[in-house]
PDB file of N, CA, C and O in Angstrom:
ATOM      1  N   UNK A   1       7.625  24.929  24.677  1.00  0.00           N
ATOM      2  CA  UNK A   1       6.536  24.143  25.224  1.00  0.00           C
ATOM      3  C   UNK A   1       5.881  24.873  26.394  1.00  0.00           C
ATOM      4  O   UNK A   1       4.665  24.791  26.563  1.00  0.00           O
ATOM      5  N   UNK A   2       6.761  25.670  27.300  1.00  0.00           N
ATOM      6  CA  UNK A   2       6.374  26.302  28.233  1.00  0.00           C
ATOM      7  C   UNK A   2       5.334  27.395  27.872  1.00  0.00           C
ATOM      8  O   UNK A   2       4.375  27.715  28.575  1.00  0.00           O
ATOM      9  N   UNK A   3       5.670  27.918  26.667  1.00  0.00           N
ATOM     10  CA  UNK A   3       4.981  29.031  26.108  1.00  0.00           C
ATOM     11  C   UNK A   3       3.483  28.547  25.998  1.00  0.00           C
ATOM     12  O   UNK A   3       2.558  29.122  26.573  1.00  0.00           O
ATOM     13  N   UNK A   4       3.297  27.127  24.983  1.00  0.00           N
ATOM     14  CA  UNK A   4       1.983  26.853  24.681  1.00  0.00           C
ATOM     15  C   UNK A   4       0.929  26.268  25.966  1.00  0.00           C
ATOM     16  O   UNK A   4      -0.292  26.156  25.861  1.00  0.00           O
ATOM     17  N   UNK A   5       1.785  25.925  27.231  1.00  0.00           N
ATOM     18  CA  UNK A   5       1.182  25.513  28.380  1.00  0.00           C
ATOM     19  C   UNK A   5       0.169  26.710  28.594  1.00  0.00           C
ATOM     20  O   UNK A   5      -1.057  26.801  28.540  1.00  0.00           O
ATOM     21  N   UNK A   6       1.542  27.875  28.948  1.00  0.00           N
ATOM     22  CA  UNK A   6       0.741  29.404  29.782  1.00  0.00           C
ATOM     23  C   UNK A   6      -0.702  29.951  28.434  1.00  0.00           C
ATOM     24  O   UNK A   6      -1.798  30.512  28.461  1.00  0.00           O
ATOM     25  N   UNK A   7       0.126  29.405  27.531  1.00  0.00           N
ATOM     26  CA  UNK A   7      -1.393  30.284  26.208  1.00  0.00           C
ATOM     27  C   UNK A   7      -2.653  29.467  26.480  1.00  0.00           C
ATOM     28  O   UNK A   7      -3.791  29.848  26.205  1.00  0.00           O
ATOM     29  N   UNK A   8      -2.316  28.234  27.082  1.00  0.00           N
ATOM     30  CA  UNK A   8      -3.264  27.429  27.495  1.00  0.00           C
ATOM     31  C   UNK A   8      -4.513  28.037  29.014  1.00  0.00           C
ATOM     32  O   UNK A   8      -5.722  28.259  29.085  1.00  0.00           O
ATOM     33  N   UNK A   9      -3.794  28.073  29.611  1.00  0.00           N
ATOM     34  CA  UNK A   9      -4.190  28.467  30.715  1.00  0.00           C
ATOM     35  C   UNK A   9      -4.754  29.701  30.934  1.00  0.00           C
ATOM     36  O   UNK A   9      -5.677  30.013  31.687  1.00  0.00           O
ATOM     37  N   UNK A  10      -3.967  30.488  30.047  1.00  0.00           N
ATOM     38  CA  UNK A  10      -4.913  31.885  30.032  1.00  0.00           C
ATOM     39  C   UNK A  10      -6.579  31.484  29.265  1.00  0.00           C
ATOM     40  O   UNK A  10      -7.723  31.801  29.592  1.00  0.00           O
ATOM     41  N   UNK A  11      -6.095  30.760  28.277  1.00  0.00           N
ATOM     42  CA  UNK A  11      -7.962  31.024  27.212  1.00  0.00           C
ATOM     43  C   UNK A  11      -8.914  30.085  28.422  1.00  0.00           C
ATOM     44  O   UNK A  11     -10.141  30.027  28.345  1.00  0.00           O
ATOM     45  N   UNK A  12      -8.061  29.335  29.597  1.00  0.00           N
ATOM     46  CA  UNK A  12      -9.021  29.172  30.358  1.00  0.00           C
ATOM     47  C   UNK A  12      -9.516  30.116  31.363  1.00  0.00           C
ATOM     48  O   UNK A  12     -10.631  30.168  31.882  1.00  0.00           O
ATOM     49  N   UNK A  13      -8.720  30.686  31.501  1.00  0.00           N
ATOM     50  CA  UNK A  13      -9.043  31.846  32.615  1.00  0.00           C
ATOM     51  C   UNK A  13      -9.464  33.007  31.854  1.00  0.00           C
ATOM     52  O   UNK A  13     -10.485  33.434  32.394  1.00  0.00           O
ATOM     53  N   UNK A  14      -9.276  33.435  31.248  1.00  0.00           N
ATOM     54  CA  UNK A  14     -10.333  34.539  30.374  1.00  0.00           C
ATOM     55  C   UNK A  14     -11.800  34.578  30.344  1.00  0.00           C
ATOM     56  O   UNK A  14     -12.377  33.502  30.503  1.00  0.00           O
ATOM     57  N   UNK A  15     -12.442  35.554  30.182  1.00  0.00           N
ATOM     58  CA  UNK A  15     -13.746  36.055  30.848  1.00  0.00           C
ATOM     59  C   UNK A  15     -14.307  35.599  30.121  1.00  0.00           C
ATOM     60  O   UNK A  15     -14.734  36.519  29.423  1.00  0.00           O
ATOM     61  N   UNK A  16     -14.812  34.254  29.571  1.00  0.00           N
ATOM     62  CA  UNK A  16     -15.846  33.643  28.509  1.00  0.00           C
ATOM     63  C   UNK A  16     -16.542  32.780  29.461  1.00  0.00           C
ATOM     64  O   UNK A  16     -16.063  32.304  30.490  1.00  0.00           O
ATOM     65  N   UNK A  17     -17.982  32.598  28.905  1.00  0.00           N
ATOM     66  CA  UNK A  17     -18.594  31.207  29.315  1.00  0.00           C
ATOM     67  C   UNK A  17     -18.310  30.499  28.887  1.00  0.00           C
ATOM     68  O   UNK A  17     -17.797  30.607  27.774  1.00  0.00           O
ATOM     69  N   UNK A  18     -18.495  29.093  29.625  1.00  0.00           N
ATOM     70  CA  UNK A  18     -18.250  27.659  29.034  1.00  0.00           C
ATOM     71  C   UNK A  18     -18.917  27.349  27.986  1.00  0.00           C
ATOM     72  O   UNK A  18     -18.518  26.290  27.502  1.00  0.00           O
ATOM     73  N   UNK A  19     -19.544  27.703  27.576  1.00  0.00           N
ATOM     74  CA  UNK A  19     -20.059  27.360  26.369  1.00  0.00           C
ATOM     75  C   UNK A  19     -19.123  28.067  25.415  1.00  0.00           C
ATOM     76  O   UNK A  19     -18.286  27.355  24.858  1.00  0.00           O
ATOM     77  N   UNK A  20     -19.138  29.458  25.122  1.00  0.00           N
ATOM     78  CA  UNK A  20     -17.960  29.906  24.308  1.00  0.00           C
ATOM     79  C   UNK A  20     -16.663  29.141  24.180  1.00  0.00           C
ATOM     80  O   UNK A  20     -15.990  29.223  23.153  1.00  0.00           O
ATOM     81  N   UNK A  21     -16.275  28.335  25.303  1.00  0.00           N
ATOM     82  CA  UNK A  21     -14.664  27.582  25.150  1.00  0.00           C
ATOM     83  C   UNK A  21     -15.281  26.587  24.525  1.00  0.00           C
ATOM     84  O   UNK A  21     -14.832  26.327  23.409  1.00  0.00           O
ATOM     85  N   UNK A  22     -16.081  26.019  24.865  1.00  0.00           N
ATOM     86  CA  UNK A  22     -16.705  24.891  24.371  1.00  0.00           C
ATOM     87  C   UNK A  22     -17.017  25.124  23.031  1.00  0.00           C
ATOM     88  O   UNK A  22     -16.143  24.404  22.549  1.00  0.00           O
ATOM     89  N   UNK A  23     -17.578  25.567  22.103  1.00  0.00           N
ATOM     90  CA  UNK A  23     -17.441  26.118  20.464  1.00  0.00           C
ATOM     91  C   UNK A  23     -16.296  26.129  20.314  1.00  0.00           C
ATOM     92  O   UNK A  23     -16.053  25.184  19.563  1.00  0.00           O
ATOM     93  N   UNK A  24     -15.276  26.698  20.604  1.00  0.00           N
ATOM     94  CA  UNK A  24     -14.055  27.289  20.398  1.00  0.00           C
ATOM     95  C   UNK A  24     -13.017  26.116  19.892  1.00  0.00           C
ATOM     96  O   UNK A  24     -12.280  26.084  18.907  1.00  0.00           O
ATOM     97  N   UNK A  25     -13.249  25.146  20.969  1.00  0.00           N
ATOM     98  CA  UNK A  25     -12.808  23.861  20.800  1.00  0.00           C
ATOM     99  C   UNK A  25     -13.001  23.002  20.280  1.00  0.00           C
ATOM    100  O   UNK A  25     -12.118  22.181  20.032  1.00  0.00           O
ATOM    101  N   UNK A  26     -14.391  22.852  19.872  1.00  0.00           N
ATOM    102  CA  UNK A  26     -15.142  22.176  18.830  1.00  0.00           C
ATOM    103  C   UNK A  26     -14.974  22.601  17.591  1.00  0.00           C
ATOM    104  O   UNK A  26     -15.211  21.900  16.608  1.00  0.00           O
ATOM    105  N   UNK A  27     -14.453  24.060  17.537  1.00  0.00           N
ATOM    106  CA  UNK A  27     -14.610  24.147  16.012  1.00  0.00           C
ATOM    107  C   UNK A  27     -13.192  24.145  15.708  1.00  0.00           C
ATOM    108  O   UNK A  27     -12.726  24.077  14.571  1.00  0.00           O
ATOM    109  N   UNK A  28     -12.509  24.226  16.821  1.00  0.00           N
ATOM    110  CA  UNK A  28     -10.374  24.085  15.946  1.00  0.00           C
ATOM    111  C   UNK A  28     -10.552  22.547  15.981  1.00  0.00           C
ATOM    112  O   UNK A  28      -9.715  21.941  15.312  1.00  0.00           O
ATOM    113  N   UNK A  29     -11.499  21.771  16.642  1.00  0.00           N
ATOM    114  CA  UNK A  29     -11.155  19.969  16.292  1.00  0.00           C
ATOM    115  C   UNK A  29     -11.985  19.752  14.993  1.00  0.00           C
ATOM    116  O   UNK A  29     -11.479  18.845  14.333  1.00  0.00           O
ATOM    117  N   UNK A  30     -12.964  20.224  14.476  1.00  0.00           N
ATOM    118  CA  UNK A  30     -13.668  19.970  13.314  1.00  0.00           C
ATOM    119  C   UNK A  30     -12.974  20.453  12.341  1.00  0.00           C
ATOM    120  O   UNK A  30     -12.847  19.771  11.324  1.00  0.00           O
ATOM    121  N   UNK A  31     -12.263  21.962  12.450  1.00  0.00           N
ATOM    122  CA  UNK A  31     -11.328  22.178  11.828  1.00  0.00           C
ATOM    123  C   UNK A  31      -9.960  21.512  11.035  1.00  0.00           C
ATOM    124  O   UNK A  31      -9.679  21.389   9.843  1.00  0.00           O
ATOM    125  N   UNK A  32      -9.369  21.207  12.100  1.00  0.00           N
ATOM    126  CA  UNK A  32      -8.150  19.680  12.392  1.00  0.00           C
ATOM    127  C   UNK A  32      -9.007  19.009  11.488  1.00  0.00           C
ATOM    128  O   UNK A  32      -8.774  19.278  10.309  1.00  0.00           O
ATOM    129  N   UNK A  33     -10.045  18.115  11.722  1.00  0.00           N
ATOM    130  CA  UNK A  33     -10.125  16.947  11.097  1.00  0.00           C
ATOM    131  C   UNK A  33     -10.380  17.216   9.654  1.00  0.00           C
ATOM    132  O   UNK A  33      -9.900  16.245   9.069  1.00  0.00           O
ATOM    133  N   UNK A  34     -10.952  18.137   8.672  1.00  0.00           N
ATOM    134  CA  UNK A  34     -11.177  18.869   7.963  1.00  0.00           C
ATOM    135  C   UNK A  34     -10.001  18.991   6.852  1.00  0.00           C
ATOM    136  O   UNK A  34     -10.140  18.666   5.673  1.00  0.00           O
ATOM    137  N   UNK A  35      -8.563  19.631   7.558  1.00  0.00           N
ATOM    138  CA  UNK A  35      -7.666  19.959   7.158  1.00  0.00           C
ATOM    139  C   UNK A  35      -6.977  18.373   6.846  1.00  0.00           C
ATOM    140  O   UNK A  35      -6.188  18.125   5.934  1.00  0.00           O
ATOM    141  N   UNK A  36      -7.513  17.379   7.877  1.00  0.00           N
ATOM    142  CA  UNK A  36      -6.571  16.302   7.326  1.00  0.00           C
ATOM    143  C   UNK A  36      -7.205  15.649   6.501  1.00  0.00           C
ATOM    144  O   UNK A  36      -6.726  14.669   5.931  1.00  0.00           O
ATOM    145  N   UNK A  37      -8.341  16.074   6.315  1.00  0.00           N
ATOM    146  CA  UNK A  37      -9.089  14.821   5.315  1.00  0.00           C
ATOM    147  C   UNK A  37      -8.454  15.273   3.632  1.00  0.00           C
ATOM    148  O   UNK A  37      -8.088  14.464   2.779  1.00  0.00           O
ATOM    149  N   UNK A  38      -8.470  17.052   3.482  1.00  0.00           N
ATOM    150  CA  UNK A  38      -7.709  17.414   2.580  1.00  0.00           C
ATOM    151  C   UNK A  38      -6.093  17.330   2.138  1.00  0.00           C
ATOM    152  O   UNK A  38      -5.559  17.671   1.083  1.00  0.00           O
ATOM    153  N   UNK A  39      -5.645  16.866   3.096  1.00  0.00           N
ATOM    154  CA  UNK A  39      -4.146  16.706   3.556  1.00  0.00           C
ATOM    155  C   UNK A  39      -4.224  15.185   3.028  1.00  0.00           C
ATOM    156  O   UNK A  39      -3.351  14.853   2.226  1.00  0.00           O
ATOM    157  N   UNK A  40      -5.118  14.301   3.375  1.00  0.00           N
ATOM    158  CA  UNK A  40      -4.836  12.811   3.197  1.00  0.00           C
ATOM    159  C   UNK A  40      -4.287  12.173   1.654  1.00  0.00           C
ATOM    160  O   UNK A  40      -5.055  12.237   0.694  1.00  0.00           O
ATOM    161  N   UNK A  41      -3.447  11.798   1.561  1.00  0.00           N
ATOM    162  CA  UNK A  41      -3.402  10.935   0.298  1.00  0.00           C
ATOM    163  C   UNK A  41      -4.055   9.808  -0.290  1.00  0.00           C
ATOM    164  O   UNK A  41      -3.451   8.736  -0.256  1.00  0.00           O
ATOM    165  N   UNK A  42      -5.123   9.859  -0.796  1.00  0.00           N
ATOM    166  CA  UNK A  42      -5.200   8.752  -1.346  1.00  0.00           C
ATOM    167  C   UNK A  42      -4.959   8.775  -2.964  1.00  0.00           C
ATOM    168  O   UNK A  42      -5.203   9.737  -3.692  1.00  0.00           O
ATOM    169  N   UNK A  43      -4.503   7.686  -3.315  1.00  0.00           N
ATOM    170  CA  UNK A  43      -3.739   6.727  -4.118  1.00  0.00           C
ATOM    171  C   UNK A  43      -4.631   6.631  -5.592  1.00  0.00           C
ATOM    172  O   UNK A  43      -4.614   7.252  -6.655  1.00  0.00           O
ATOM    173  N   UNK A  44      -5.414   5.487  -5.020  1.00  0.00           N
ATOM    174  CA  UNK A  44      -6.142   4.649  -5.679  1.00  0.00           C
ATOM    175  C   UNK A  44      -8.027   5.068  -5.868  1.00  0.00           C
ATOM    176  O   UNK A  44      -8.797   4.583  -6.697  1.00  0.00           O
ATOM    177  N   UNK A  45      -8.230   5.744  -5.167  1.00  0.00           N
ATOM    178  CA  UNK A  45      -9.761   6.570  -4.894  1.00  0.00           C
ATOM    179  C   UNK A  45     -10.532   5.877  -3.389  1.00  0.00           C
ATOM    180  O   UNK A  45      -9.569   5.677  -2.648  1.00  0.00           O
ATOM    181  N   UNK A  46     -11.405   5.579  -2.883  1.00  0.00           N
ATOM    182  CA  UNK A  46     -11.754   5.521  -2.076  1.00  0.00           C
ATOM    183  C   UNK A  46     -12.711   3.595  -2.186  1.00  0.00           C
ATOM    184  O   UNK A  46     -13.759   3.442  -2.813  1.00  0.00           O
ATOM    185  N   UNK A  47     -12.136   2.676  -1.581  1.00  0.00           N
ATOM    186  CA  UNK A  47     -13.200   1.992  -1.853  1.00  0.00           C
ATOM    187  C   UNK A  47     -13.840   1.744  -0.646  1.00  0.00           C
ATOM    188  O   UNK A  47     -13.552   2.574   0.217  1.00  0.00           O
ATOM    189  N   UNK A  48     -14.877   0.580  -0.184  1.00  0.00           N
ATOM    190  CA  UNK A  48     -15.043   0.285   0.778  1.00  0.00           C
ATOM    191  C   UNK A  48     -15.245  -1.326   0.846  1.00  0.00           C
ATOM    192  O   UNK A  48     -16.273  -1.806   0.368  1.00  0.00           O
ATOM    193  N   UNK A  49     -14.240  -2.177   1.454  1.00  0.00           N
ATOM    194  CA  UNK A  49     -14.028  -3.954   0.918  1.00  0.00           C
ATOM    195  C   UNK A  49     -12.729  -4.153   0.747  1.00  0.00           C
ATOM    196  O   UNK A  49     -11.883  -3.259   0.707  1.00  0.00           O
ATOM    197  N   UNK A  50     -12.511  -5.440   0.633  1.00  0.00           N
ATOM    198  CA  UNK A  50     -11.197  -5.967   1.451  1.00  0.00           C
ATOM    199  C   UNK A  50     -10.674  -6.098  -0.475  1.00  0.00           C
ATOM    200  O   UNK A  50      -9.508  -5.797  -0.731  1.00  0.00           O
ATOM    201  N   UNK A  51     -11.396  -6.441  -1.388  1.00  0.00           N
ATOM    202  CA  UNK A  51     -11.211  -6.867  -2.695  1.00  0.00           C
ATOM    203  C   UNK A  51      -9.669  -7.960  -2.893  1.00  0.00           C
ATOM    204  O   UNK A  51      -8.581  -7.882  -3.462  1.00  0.00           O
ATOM    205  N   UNK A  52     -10.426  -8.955  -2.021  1.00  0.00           N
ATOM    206  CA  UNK A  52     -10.000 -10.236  -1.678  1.00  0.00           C
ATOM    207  C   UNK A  52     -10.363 -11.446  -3.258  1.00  0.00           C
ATOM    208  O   UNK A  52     -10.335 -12.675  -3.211  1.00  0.00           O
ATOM    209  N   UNK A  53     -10.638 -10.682  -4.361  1.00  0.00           N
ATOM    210  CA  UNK A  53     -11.337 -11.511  -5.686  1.00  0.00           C
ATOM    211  C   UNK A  53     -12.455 -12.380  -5.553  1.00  0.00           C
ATOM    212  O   UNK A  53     -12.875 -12.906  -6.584  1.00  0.00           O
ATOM    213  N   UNK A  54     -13.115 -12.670  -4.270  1.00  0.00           N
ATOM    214  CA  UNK A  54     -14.299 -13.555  -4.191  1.00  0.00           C
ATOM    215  C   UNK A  54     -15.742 -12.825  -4.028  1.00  0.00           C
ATOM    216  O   UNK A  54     -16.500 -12.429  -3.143  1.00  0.00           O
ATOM    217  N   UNK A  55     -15.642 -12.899  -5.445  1.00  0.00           N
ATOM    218  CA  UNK A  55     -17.117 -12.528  -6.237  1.00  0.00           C
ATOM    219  C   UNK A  55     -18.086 -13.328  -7.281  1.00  0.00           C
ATOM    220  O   UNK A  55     -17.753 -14.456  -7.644  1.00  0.00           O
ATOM    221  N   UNK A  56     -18.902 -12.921  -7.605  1.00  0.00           N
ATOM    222  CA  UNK A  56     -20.062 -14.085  -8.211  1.00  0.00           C
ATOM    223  C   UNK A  56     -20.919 -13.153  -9.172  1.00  0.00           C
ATOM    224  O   UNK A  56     -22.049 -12.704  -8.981  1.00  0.00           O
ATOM    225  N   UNK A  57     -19.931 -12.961 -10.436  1.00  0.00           N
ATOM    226  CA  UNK A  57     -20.614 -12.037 -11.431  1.00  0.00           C
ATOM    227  C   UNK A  57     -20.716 -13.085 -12.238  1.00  0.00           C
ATOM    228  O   UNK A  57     -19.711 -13.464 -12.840  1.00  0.00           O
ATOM    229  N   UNK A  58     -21.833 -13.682 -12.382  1.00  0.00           N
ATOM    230  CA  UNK A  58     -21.867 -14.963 -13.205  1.00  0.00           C
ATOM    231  C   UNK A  58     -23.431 -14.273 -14.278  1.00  0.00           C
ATOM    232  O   UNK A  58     -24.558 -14.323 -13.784  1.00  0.00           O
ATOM    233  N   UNK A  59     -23.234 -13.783 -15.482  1.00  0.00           N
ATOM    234  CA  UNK A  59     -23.966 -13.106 -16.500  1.00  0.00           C
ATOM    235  C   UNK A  59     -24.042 -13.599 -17.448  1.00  0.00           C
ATOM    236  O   UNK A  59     -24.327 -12.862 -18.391  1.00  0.00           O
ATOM    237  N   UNK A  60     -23.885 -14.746 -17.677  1.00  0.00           N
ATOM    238  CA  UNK A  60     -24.018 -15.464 -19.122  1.00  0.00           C
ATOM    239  C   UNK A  60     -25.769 -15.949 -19.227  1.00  0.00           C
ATOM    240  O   UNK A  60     -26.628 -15.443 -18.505  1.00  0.00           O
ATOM    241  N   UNK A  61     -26.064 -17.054 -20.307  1.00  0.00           N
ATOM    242  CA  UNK A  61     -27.147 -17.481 -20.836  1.00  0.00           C
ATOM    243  C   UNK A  61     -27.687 -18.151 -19.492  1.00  0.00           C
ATOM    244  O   UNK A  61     -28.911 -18.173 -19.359  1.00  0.00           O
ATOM    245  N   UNK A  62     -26.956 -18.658 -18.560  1.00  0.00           N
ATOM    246  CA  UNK A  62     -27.533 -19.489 -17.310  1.00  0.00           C
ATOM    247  C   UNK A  62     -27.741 -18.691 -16.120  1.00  0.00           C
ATOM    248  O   UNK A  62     -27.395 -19.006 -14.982  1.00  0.00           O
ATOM    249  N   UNK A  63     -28.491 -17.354 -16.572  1.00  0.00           N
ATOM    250  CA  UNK A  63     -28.112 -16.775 -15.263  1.00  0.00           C
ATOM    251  C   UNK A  63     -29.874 -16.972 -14.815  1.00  0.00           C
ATOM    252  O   UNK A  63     -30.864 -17.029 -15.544  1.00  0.00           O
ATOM    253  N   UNK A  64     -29.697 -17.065 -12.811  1.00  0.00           N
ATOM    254  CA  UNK A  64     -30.181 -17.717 -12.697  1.00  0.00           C
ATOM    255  C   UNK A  64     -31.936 -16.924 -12.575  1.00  0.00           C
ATOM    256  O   UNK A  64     -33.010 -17.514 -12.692  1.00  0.00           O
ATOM    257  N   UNK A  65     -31.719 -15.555 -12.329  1.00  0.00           N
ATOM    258  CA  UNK A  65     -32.700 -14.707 -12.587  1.00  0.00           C
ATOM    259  C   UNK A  65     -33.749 -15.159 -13.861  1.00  0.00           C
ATOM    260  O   UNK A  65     -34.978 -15.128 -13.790  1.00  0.00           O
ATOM    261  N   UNK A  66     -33.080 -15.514 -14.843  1.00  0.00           N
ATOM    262  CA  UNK A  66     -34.196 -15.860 -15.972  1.00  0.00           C
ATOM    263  C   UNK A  66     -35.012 -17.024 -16.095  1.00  0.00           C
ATOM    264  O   UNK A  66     -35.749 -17.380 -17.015  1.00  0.00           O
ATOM    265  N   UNK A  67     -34.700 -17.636 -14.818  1.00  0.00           N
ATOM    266  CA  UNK A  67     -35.885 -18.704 -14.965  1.00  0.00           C
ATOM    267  C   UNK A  67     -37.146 -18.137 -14.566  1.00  0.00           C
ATOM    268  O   UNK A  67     -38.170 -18.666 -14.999  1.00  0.00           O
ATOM    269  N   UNK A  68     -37.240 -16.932 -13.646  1.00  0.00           N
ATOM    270  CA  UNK A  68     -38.464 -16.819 -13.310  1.00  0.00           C
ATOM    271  C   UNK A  68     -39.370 -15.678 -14.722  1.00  0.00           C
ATOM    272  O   UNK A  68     -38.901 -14.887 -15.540  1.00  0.00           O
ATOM    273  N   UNK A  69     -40.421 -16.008 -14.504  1.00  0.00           N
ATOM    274  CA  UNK A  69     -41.433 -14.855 -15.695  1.00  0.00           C
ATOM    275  C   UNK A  69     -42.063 -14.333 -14.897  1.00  0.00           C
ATOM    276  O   UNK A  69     -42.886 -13.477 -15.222  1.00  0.00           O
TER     277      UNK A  69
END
């Protein structure tokens, strides 16, 4: 742990502008998130809804769209 502190402290003290750390960091966290989205398991595919069964697919002869012309 001691090790990753000091590796820390140096890439701050190293001769870059802030902006360079600033990319640097932005792109190992876009990275990270990237790697976990490929890492993630999903199961079942992706939905979006609780699919709690309360729905209203009602398609028969009474549907209510066909009253209008």
């Amino acid at each position: 742990m001691r090790q990753i502190w000091e590796d820390i402290k140096y890439f701050f003290v190293r001769d870059w502008t802030m902006t360079e750390k600033v990319l640097i960091i932005l792109c190992c966290l876009l990275l990270g998130m990237i790697k976990g989205f490929f890492l993630a398991p999903i199961k079942k595919g992706i939905s979006c809804g609780n699919n709690n069964g309360n729905t209203y697919n009602s398609l028969d002869d009474e549907y209510w769209l066909d009253d209008e012309e």
